[in-house]
C-alpha positions as CSV (number, residue, x, y, z in Angstrom):
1,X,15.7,-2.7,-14.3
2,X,12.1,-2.7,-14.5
3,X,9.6,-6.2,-14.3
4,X,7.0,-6.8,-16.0
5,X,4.6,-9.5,-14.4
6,X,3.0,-11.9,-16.5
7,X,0.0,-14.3,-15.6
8,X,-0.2,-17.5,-16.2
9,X,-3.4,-19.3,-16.7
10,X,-2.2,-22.6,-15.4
11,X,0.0,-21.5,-12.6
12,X,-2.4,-18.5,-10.7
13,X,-0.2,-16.6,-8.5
14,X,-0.8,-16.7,-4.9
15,X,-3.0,-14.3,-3.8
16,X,-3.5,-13.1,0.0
17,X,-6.0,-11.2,2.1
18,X,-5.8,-8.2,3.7
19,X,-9.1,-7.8,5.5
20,X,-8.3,-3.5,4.0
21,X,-6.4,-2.6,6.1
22,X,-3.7,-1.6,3.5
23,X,-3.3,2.0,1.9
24,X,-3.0,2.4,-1.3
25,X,-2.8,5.9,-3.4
26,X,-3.7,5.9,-6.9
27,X,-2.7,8.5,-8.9
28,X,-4.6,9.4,-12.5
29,X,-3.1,9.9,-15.7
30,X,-4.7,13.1,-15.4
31,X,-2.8,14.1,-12.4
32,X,-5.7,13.1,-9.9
33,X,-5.5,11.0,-7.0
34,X,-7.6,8.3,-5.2
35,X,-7.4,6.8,-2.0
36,X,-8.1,3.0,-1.6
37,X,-7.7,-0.3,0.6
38,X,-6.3,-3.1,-0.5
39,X,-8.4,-6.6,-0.6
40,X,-6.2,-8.5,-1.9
41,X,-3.0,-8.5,-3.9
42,X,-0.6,-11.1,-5.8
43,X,2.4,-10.5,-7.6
44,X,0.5,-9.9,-10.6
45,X,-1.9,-7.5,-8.8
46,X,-4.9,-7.3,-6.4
47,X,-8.5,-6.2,-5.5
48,X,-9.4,-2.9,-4.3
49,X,-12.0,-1.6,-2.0
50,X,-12.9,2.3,-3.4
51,X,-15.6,4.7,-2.4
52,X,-16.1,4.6,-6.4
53,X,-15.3,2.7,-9.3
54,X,-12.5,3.8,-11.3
55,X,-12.8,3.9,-15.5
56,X,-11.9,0.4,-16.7
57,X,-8.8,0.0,-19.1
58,X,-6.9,3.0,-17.1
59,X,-3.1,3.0,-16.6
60,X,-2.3,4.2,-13.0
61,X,0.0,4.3,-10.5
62,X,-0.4,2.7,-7.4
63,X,1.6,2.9,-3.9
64,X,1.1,0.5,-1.8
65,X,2.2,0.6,1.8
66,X,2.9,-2.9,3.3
67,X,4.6,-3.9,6.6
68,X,8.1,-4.4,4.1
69,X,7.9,-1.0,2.7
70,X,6.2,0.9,-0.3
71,X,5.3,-0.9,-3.4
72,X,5.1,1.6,-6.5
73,X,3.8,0.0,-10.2
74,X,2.1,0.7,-13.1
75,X,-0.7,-1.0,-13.2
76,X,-4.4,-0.8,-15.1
77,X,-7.6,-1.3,-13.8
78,X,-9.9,-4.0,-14.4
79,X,-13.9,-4.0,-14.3
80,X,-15.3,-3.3,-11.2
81,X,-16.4,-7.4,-10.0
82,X,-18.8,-5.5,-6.9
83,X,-20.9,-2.4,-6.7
84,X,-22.7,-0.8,-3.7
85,X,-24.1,2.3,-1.7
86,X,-20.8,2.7,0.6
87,X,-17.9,0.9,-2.2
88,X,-16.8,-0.5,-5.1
89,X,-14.4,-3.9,-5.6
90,X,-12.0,-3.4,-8.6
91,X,-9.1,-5.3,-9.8
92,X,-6.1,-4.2,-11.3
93,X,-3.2,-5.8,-12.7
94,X,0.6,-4.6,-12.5
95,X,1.7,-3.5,-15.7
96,X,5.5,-2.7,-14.7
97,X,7.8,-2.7,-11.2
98,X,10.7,-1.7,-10.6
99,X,13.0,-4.5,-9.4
100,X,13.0,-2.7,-5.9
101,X,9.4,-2.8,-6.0
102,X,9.4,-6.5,-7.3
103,X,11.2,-7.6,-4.2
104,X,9.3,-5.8,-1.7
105,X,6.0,-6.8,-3.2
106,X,7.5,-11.2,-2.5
107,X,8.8,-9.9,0.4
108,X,5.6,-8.7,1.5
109,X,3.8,-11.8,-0.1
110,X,5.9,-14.5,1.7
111,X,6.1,-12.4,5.3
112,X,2.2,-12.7,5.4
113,X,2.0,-16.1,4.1
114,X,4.3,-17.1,7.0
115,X,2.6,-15.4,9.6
116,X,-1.0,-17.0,8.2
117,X,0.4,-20.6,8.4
118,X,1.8,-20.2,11.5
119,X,-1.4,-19.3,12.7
120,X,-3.1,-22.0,11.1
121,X,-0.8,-24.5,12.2
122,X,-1.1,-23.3,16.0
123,X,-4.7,-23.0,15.7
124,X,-5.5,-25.9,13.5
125,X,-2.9,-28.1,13.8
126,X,-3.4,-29.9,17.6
127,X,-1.9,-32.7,18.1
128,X,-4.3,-35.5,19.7
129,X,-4.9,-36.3,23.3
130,X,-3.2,-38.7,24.7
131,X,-4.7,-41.4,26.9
């Protein structure tokens, strides 16, 4: 069965960073294929580092290799939100996953949300000094 992610304006899905460090593979509708990193991503899709800015409004697929396996969508791109010399920041948003895909994605989501607040709450978190 296939998902289809929705947004919701008053409930914004979590996002998390990924410093791109993250593959992702984008393949064209043409049958051409890009190589990015991944910024940031959400269950209703993510920000991508690219050596160039991809055509906004196009359907692609993206595979996405996180620590809980690969994450293959449909997704279309978004305008580019930061241009340079070296890279360009684009968004995309998932169109369609496969209910596979779906759970590796929260999977994915949740692990690194676990590890971040356990790292916040060892590094942040220090219980007072005691006299």
């Amino acid at each position: 069965m296939t998902h289809f992610p929705q947004t919701h304006p008053q409930n914004r899905a979590q996002r998390v960073q990924f410093g791109s460090s993250i593959a992702v593979v984008i393949k064209l509708t043409d049958g051409r294929s890009a190589r990015a990193k991944l910024q940031t991503i959400s269950e209703t899709g993510g920000m991508l580092r690219l050596a160039g800015a991809l055509e906004q409004g196009n359907l692609v697929e993206v595979t996405i290799e996180t620590a809980a396996g690969a994450v293959k969508g449909m997704a279309e791109i978004l305008e580019p939100t930061r241009k340079s010399t070296t890279e360009t920041l684009q968004p995309f948003r998932f169109i369609a996953l496969e209910d596979d895909d779906h759970r590796t994605l929260r999977d994915a989501l949740e692990s690194r949300v676990d590890k971040d607040f356990v790292g916040l709450r060892s590094s942040q978190w220090v219980a007072p000094k005691r006299r």
